[in-house]
Each structure stands twice: as C-alpha cells, then as structure tokens.
N, C-alpha and C positions, 0 to 999 in steps of 0.2 A: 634430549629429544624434544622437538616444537611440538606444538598442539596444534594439529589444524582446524580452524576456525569455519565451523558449521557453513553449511551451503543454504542460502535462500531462494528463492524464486518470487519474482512478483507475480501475482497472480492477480485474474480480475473473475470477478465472480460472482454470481446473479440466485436469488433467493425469490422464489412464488410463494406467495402467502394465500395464492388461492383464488376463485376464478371472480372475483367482486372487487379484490384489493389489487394495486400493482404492482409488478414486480418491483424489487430494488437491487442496486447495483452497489456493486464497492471495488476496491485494486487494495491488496492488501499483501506484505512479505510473510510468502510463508516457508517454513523448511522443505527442503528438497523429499521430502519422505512424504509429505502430504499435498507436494505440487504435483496432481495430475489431473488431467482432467477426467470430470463426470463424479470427481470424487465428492463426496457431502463430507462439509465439515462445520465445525462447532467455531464461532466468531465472539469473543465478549459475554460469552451466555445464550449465543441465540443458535440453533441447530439451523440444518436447511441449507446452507450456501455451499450450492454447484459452483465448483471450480471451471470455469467456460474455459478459459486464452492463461494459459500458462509463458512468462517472460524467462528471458534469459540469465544466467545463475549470477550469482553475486557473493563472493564471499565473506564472510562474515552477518552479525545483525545492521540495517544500515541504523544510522544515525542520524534523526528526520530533521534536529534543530539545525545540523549541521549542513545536509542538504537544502532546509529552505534558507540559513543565512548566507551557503552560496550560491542562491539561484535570486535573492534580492541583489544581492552583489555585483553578481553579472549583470541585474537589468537596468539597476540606477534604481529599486526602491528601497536601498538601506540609509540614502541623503535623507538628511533631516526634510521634515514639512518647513516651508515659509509661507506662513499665515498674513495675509494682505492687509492693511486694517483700512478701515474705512475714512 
C-alpha cells in the first residue's frame, strides 16, 4: 500500500503588529489542515499571521531549490555572467 503524500496550500498571509508599525506580508505552503482563511497561525516563532488568499492544493512538500533552478532555467538566468573588462 502507497502513502499518500500530504496536501499543501499556498497561502499568503498578513500579520498587524499594531496601529504605529505596518503591516507585513508573506506567501508561505502550508498543510491543508491549516490553510483556511481568518485562521492565526504560528510562522518561524512568530504568532499573528491571518491567513488572508488561500491557493490551490499541491501535493506533496514543494521543493523550493528545485522550483527556483527551474524558473532561472526557463528565464535565461542560469547562463554564466560575462564580465566585460575594460
């Protein structure tokens, strides 16, 4: 029998520290049990982030090295630099 590999959501989601400080923002995957919105959740140590805009499921955890070395790839920033010389 297969194990099936946890559901994530991307989720973007906004933290008020208070009526002096501004808010801040982040997009962060989180499991499907904690992607809803209006939900407070706990980030790194930091409490307070409302889940605003919950995204579409994805299964499994993603894999961010592997997402950004195919999104260089597809754009033409994984070609070496050529350094001009003077």
């Amino acid at each position: 029998m297969a194990t099936q590999k946890p559901i994530y959501h991307q989720c973007y989601m906004v933290k008020d520290e208070g009526p002096l400080r501004p808010r801040k923002f982040t997009t962060s995957f989180l499991p499907a049990k904690f992607a809803k919105v209006g939900l407070t959740v706990k980030l790194r140590g930091e409490d307070g982030w409302v889940v605003h805009k919950v995204g579409d499921p994805v299964e499994g955890r993603p894999n961010y090295r592997k997402m950004i070395k195919g999104h260089r790839k597809n754009t033409g920033d994984d070609t070496p630099k050529v350094l001009e010389e003077e």
